[in-house]
C-alpha positions as CSV (number, residue, x, y, z in Angstrom):
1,X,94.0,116.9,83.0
2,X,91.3,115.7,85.2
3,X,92.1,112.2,86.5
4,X,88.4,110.7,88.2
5,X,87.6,110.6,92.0
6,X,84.7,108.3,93.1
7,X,85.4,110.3,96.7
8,X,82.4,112.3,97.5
9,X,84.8,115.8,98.0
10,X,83.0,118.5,100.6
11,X,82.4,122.1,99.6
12,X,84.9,124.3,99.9
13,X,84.7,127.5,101.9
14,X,83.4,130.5,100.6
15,X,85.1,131.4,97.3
16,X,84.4,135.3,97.5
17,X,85.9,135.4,101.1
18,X,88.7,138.4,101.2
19,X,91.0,138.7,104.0
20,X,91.5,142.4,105.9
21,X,94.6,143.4,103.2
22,X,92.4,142.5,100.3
23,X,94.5,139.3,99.3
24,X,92.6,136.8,97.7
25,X,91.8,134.2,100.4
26,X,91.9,130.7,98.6
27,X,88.9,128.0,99.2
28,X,90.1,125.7,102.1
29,X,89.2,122.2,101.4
30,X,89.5,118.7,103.1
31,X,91.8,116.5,101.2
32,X,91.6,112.6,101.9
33,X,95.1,110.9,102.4
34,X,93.7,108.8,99.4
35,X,93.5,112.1,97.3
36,X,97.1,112.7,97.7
37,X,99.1,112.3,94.4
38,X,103.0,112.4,93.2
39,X,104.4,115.4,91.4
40,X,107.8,114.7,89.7
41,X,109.7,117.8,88.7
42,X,112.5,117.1,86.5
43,X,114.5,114.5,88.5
44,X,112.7,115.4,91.6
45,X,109.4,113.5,92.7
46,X,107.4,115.0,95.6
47,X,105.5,112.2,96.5
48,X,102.5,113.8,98.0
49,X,103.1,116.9,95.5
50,X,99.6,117.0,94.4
51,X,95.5,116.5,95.2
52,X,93.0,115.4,93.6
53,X,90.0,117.6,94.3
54,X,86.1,118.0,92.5
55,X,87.6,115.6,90.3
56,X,91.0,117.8,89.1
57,X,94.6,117.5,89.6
58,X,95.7,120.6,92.0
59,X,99.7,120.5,92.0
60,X,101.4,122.0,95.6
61,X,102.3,126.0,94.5
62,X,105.3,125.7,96.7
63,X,107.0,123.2,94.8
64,X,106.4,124.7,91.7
65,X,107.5,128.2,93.1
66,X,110.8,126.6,94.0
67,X,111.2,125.1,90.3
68,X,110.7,128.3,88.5
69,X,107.3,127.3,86.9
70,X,105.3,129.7,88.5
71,X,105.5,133.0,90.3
72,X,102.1,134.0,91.6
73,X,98.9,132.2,92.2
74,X,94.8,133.6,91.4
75,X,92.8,132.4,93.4
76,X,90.5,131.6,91.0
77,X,92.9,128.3,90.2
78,X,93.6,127.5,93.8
79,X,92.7,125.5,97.0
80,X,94.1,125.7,100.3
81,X,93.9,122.4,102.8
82,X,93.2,122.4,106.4
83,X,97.1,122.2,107.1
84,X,97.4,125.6,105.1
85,X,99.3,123.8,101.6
86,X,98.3,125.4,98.7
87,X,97.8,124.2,95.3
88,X,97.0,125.5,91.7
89,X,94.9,123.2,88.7
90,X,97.1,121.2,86.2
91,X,95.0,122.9,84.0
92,X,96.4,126.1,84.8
93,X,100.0,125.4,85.1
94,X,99.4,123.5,81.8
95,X,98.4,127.1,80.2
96,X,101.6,128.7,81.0
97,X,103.9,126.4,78.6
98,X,104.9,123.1,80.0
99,X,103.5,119.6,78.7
100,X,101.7,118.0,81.9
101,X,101.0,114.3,82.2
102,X,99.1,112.3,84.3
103,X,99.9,108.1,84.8
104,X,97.1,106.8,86.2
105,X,98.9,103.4,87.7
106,X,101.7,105.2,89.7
107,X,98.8,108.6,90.8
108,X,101.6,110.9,89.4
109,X,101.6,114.3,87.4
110,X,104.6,114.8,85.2
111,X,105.9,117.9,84.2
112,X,108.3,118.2,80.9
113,X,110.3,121.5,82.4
114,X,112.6,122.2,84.9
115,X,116.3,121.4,84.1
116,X,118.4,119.3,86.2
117,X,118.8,120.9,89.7
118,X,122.6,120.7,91.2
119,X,122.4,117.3,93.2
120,X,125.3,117.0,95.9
121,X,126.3,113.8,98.0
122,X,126.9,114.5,102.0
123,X,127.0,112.4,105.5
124,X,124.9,112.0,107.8
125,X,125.1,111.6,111.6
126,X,122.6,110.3,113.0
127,X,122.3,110.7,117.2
128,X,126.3,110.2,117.0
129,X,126.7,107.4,114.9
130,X,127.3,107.5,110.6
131,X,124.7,106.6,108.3
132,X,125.4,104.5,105.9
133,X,123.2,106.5,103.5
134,X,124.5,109.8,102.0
135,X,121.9,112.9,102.5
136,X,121.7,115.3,99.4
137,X,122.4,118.8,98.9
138,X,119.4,120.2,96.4
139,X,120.0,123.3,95.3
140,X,121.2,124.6,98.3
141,X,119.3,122.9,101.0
142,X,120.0,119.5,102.4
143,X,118.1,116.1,102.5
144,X,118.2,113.8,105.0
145,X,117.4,109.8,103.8
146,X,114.1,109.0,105.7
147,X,116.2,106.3,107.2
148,X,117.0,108.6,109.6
149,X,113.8,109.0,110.7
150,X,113.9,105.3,112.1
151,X,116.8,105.6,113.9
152,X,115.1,108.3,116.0
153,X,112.4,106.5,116.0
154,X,110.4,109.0,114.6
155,X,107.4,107.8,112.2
156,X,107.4,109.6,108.9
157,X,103.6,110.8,109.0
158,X,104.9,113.3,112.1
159,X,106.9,115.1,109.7
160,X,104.7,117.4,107.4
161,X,103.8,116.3,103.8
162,X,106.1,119.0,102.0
163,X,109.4,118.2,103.2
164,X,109.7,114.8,101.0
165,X,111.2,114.2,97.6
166,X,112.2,111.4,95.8
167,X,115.5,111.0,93.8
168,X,116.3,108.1,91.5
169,X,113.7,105.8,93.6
170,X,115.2,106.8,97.1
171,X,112.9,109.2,99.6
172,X,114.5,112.1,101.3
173,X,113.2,114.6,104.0
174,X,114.3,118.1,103.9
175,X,116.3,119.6,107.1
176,X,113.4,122.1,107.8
177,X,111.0,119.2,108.2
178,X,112.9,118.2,110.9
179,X,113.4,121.0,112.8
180,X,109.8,121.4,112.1
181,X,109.3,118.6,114.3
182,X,111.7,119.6,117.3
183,X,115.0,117.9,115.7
184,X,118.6,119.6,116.3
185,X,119.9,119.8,112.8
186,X,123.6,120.9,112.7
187,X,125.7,121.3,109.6
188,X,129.4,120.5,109.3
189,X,131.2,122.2,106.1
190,X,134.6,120.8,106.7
191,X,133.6,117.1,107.1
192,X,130.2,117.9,105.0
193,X,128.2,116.2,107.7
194,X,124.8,117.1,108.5
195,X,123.9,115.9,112.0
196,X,120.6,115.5,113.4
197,X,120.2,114.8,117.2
198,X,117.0,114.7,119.0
């Protein structure tokens, strides 16, 4: 899988650098927003999921981590950006069993594994006031509608890339994202409300 990049890409750090407790150190490169691609995951799509990089797909190790697929990463197979997000080669996660595809017109890598995750409805409160979009439990954590994020007036570039995901065509941002950026996020079990207050 090696979808083309007319981006002249910059060199990446020193590949033989070691850190003091001799883990591998991974490359650190500089990604272009324009070198940012979708990873779908089952029913999940992390819109900026993935990078394009020396003309390869690089898919984020977090998400992947979180869906089972991998456990580890070498660093052979692995960049780091500036922002610290670390990513393996399609090519790699390819190698370990599941069927990755690549659609050019929509920039998005497709994986054939990961089951259906356990997809819950809640509420959301939004500076006091309902929204009239239900947030998402996912597998234990809960999503916030990126709506939310205008009635805050927050923009959605302040919150970092790997708190998004997509679900049947509607964009969600995941509560840590938003305490990441300074939110109070408070959860409610009785009335299954998560509110979020700035």
């Amino acid at each position: 899988l090696s979808p083309r990049s007319t981006a002249n890409r910059p060199a990446a750090t020193d590949p033989e650098q070691v850190n003091q407790d001799d883990t591998p150190t991974l490359p650190t490169v500089v990604v272009k927003p324009e070198d940012r691609i979708g990873l779908q995951l089952g029913p999940l799509l992390y819109p900026l999921g993935g990078v394009i990089y020396d003309e390869s797909a690089y898919l984020s190790v977090g998400q992947l981590q979180q869906a089972g697929v991998i456990n580890g990463l070498d660093r052979d197979d692995g960049i780091q950006t500036a922002d610290g997000q670390q990513f393996v080669k399609a090519s790699y996660v390819s190698s370990l069993g599941p069927e990755v595809s690549w659609d050019a017109e929509t920039r998005q890598v497709s994986l054939d594994c990961c089951g259906d995750p356990e997809i819950e409805p809640i509420n959301i409160a939004v500076a006091g006031q309902n929204l009239a979009e239900s947030g998402l439990i996912i597998e234990g954590s809960s999503f916030t509608p990126v709506a939310a994020l205008a009635e805050l007036n927050i923009a959605q570039v302040q919150v970092p890339n790997e708190y998004f995901v997509g679900v049947d065509q509607v964009f969600y941002v995941k509560s840590e994202g938003l305490k990441a950026i300074g939110l109070d996020v408070s959860w409610n079990a009785d009335s299954r409300t998560l509110t979020i207050e700035r």
